[in-house]
N, C-alpha and C positions, 0 to 999 in steps of 0.2 A: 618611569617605565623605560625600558633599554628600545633604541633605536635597533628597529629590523628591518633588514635591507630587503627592497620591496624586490622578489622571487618574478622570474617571470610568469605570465596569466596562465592558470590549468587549461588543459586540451578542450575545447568547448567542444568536442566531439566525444566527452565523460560520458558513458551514463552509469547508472547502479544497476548492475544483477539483477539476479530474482532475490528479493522479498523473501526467507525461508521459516517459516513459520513450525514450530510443536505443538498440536493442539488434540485438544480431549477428543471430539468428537469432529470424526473427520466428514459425514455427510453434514453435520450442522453447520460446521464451519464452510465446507465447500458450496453447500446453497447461498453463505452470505453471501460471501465476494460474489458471488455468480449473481444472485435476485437482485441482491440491492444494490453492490457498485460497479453489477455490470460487469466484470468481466466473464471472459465468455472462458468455460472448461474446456483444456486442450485434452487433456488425457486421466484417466483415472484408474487405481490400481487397489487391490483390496488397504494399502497402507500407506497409500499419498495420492494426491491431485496437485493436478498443472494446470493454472489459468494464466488469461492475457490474452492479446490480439496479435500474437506473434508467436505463433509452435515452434519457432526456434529459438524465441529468446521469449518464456515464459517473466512475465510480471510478479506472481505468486508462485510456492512452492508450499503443496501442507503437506508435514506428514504426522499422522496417527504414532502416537503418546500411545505404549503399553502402562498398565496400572499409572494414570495417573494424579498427583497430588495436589493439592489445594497448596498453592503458592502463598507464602508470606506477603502480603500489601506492603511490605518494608524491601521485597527481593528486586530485584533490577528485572529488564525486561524490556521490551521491545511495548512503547507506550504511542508511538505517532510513525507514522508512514506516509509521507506523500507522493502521489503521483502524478504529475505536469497533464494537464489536461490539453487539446490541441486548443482551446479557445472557451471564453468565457461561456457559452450556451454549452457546451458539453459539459464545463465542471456544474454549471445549471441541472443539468439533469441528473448529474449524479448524486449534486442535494436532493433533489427533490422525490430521488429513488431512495434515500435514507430512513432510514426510522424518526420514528419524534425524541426518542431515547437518544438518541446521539449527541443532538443538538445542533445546529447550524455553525457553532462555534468550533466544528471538523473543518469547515471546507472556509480555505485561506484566498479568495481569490487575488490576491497579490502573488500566488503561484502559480495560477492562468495568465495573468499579464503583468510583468516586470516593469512597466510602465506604468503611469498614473493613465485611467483607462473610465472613460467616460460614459 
């Protein structure tokens, strides 16, 4: 492996955007995020929803898919999204607001606390 020269540390003041999502069914999708992981809808329009706990810097982004198609299981796509929770009892609650379909095997708490965390 070639030696690379270690880059100085990224801005820890990063974060990611909004999340933008294509999706079939824009109220089915919009109750997700909203019922189950809690974010709360900033605004909504006949062909997209804005959710998050910041109206100015929205978490999610949907917008409503004209005629849309049944995607190949082979196609690329947008498979995992995480969101830093402020503390292990919130990402708690947001399992616990999940489906049993999902699995537990969503919520990574090593992304709640970067620390070994007791």
């Amino acid at each position: 492996m070639a030696n690379i020269e270690s880059a100085d540390p990224i801005d820890p003041e990063l974060r990611i955007a909004a999340v933008r999502l294509d999706v079939a069914d824009l109220a089915r999708s919009t109750d997700f995020y909203e019922r189950v992981l809690g974010l709360p809808l900033i605004s909504r329009e006949h062909d997209r929803a804005l959710l998050g706990a910041d109206a100015r810097r929205p978490a999610l982004a949907l917008t409503a898919i004209d005629g849309p198609t049944l995607a190949s299981p082979h196609s690329t796509g947008l498979f995992h999204v995480a969101w830093l929770h402020p503390s292990r009892a919130a990402l708690t609650d947001t399992v616990r607001r999940s489906p049993a379909h999902l699995g537990r095997s969503t919520a990574h708490p090593t992304t709640a606390c970067p620390r070994r965390c007791t």
